[in-house]
N, C-alpha and C positions, 0 to 999 in steps of 0.2 A: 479494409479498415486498418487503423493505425491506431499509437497511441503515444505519449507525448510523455516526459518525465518534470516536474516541477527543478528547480536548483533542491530543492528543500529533499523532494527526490532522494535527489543524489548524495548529498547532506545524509541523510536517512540510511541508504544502503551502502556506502561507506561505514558509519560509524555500526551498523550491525554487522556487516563484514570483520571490521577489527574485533568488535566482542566474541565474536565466535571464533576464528581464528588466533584468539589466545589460549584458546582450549586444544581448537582443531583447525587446523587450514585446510585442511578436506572437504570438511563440513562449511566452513567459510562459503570456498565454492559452490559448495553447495546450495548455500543459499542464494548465491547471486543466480544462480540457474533457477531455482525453484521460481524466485519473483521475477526474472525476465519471462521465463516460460507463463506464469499469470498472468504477465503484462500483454502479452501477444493473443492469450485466452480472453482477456477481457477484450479488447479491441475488436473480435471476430462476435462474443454474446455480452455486448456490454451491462445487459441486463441479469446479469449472473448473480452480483450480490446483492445483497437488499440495502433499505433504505436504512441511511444513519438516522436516527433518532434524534435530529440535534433540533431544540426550537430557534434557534437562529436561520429568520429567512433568508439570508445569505446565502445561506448551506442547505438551503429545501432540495437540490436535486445530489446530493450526496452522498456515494454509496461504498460501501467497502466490503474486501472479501478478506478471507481467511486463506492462508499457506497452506497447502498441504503437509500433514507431517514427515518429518520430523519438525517444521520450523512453523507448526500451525499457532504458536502463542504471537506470530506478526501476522497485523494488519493493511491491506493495502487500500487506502483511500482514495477512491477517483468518481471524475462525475464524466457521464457521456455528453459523448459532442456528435455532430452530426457525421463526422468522417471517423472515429474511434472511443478513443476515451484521454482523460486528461488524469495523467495519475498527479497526484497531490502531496501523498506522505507514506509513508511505510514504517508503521511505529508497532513496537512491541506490545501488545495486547495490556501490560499494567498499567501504563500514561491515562492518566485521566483527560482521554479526551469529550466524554459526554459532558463533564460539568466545567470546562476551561477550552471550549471550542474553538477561542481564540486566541487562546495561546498556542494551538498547533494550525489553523486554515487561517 
């Protein structure tokens, strides 16, 4: 199983990279390890995290998981596919993404 990063992705774990790395670049790193290591957990049990709650059918097979902590206030949002998973977004847990779902998918 495999899994795929969006641009938006990348977009994503860049700019949470910088945020943390003006504190710590340790922890920086760390987080880019934390969410590749999830990315490769998702791809092997894509059914790991539960369903988004969003009523936009668009978004009906939608799921996202939570980071391990330390860096457990980001989200990573992916929908499985038939060979892994397709990650979509990696946003910090206070974005309101339940009530402006299209402003982030």
């Amino acid at each position: 199983m495999t899994w795929q990063a969006s641009p938006e992705t990348d977009d994503d774990l860049i700019a949470g990279r910088n945020f943390i790395a003006a504190d710590n670049e340790l922890a920086a790193r760390a987080f880019l390890d934390a969410a590749f290591d999830a990315f490769e957990d998702l791809a092997r049990f894509p059914g790991m995290g539960p369903k988004a709650s969003i009523k936009n059918r668009r978004l009906r097979g939608l799921r996202f998981f939570i980071l391990p902590p330390p860096f457990n206030g980001w989200l990573i949002f992916y929908v499985p596919t038939k060979g892994g998973v397709d990650i979509l977004r990696v946003l910090y847990g206070s974005v309101n993404w339940r009530d402006e779902p299209e402003r982030f998918f």
